[in-house]
matplotlib code that plots the C-alpha trace (Angstrom):
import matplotlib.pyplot as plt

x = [0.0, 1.0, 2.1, -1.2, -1.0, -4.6, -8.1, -10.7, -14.5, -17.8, -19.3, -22.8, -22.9, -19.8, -18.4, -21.7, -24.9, -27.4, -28.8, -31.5, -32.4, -32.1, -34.4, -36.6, -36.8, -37.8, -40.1, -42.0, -41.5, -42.8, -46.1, -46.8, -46.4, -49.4, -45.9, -44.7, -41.1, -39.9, -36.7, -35.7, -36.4, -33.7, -31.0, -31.5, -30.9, -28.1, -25.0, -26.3, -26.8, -29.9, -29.8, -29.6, -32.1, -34.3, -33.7, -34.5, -37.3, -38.6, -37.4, -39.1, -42.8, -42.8, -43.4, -40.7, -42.8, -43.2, -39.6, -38.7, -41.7, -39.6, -36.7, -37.4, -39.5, -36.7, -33.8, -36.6, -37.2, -33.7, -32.3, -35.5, -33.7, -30.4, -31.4, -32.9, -30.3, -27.1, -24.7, -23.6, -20.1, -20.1, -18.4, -14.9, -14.2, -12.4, -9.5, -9.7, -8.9, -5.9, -4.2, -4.3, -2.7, 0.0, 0.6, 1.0, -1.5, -3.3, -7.0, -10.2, -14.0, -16.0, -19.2, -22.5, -23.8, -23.6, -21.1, -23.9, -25.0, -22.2, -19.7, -22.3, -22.4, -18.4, -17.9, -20.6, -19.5, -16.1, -14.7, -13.6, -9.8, -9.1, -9.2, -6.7, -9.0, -13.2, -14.9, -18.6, -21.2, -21.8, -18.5, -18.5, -20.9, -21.1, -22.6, -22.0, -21.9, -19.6, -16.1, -15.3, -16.0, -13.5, -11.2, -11.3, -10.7, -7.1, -6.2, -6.6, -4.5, -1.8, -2.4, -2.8, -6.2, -4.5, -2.6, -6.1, -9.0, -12.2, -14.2, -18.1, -21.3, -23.3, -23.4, -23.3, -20.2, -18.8, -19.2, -17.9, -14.7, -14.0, -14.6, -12.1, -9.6, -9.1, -9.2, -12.7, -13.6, -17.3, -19.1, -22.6, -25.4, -27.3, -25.1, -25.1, -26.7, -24.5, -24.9, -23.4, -19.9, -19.6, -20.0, -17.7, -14.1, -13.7, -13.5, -15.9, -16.7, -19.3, -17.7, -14.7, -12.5, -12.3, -10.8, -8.5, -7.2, -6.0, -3.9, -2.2]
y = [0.0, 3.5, 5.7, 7.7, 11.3, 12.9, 12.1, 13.3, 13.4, 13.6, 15.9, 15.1, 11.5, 11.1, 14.2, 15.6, 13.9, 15.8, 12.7, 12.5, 15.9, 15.9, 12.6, 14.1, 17.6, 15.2, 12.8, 16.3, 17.8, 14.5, 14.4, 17.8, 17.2, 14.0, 11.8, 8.6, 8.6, 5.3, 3.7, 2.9, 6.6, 7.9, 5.6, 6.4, 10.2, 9.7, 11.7, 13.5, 17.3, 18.7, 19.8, 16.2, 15.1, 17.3, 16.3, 12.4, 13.4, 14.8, 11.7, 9.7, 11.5, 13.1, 16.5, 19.1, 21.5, 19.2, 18.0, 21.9, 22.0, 19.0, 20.2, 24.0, 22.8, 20.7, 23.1, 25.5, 22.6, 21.7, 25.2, 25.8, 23.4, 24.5, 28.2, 26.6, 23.0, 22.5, 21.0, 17.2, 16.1, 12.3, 10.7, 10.0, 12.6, 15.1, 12.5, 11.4, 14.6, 15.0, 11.7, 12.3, 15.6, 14.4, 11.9, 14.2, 13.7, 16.5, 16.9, 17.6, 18.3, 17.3, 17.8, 18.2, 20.8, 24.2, 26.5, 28.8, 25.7, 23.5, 27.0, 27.6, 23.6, 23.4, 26.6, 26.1, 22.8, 23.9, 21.9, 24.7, 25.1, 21.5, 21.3, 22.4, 22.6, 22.6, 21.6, 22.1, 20.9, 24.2, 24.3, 21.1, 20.8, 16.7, 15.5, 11.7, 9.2, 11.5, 12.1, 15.3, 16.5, 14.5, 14.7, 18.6, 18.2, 16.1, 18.9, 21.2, 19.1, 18.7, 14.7, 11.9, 9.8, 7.1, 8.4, 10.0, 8.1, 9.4, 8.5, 8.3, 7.2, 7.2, 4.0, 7.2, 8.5, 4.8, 4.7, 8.4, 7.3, 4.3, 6.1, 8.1, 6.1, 6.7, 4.5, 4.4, 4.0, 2.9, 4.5, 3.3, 4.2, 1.2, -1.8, -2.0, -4.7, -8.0, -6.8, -2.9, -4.8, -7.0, -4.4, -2.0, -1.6, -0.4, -1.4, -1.4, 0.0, 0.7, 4.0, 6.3, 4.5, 1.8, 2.7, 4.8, 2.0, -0.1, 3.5, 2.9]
z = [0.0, -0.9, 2.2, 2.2, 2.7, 3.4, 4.7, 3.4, 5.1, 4.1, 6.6, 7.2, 9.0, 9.0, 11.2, 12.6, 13.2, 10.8, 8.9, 11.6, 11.4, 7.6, 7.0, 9.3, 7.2, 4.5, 5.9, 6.5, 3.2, 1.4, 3.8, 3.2, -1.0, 0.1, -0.3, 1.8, 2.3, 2.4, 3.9, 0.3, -0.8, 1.8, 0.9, -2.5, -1.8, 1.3, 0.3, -2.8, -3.5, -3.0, -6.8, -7.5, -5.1, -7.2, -10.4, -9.2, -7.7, -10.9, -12.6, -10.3, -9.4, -13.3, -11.3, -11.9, -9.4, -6.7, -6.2, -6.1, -3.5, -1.1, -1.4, -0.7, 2.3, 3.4, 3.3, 5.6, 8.4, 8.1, 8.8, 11.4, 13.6, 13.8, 14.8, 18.0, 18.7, 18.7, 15.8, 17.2, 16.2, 16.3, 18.3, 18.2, 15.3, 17.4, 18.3, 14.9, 13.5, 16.2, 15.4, 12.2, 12.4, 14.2, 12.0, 9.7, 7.4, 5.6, 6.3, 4.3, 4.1, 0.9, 1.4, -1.1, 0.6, -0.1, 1.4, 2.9, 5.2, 5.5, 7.3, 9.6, 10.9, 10.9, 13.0, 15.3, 16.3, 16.7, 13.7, 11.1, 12.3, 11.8, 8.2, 5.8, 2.7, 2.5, -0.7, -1.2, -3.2, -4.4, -6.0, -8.5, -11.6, -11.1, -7.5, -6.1, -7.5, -9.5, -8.2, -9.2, -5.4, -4.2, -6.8, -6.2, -2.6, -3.5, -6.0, -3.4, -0.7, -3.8, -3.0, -5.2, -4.8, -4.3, -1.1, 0.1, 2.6, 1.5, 4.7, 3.9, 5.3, 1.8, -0.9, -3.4, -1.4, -1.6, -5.2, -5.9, -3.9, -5.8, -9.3, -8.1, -6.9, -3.6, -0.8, 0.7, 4.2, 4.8, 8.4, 7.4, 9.8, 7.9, 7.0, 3.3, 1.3, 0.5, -3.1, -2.9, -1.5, -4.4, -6.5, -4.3, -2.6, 0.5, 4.4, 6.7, 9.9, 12.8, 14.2, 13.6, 16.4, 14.7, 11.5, 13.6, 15.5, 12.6, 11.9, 15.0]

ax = plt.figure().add_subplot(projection="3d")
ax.plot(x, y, z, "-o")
ax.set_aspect("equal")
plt.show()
């Protein structure tokens, strides 16, 4: 194995616990539209852009004006919540992000949301100053299962995808990490179907302190 020289991380799921309040943003959205939003729905759209959450909604309900209904009622509930709570940081991310660091790695966020929301989470839950390069959705033309996000974040680190652990907590981010070539480390909150890992590289674990033991 290549002496790898960067992490990269998804953001939401992976270093702060928003996928609860985000599925619940949606389950809303979709009951207000007269919608049911199924378990198979969300694991479809886990790790994607909201752009691109709208365009396969359209593709799916054959309702251009709906889908840009959801997902303008989602960003509201979604931002509704975090004027009033707290952003939680999962656990074990903070001594993550220090062991890495003194190991000298480099470290990133690539994240498909937009700047305008992803800043706010990472300097309210005190994560900003760790990183030394952020890459947003907002800044790529191509979302997951496209690479270009993280591709963009190892440019910006001046590191090879090869030397890079994309960590991710999405089958799309999973997939956009191996298109890419980087090394990709699976934090699921669901474990994936038996099917997604024959069809996919990367190693598997339940939370963050386990991948940073076998870095030890």
């Amino acid at each position: 194995m290549n002496k790898m020289e960067a992490v990269i991380f998804d953001m939401d799921g992976v270093l702060i616990n928003t996928e609860k309040v985000s599925k619940q943003a949606f389950a809303e959205a979709f009951d207000s539209a007269g919608l049911t939003f199924t378990e198979e729905i969300y694991q479809q759209i886990l790790g994607r852009s909201l752009p691109d959450i709208q365009l396969f909604l359209t593709e799916t309900y054959h309702q251009p004006q709906l889908a840009a209904e959801i997902i303008q009622q989602r960003e509201s509930a979604f931002a509704t919540y975090y004027r009033t709570h707290p952003v939680e940081v999962k656990e074990g991310v903070f001594d993550l992000l220090s062991f890495v660091k003194e190991q000298g790695l480099k470290i990133a966020v690539a994240t498909s949301a937009k700047e305008s929301i992803a800043v706010p989470l990472l300097e309210q839950s005190d994560l900003i100053q760790h990183f030394d390069s952020l890459t947003f959705g907002s800044q790529v033309k191509e979302a997951k299962p496209h690479p270009e996000l993280f591709l963009k974040a190892a440019q910006q680190l001046n590191v090879s995808p090869e030397k890079a652990y994309v960590i991710e907590d999405a089958q799309a981010g999973i997939i956009a990490a191996n298109h890419g070539g980087f090394q990709a480390i699976f934090i699921p909150e669901v474990k994936p179907p038996e099917e997604f890992g024959r069809e996919c590289d990367y190693r598997l674990f339940k939370q963050i302190s386990e991948f940073q033991a076998t870095l030890q």
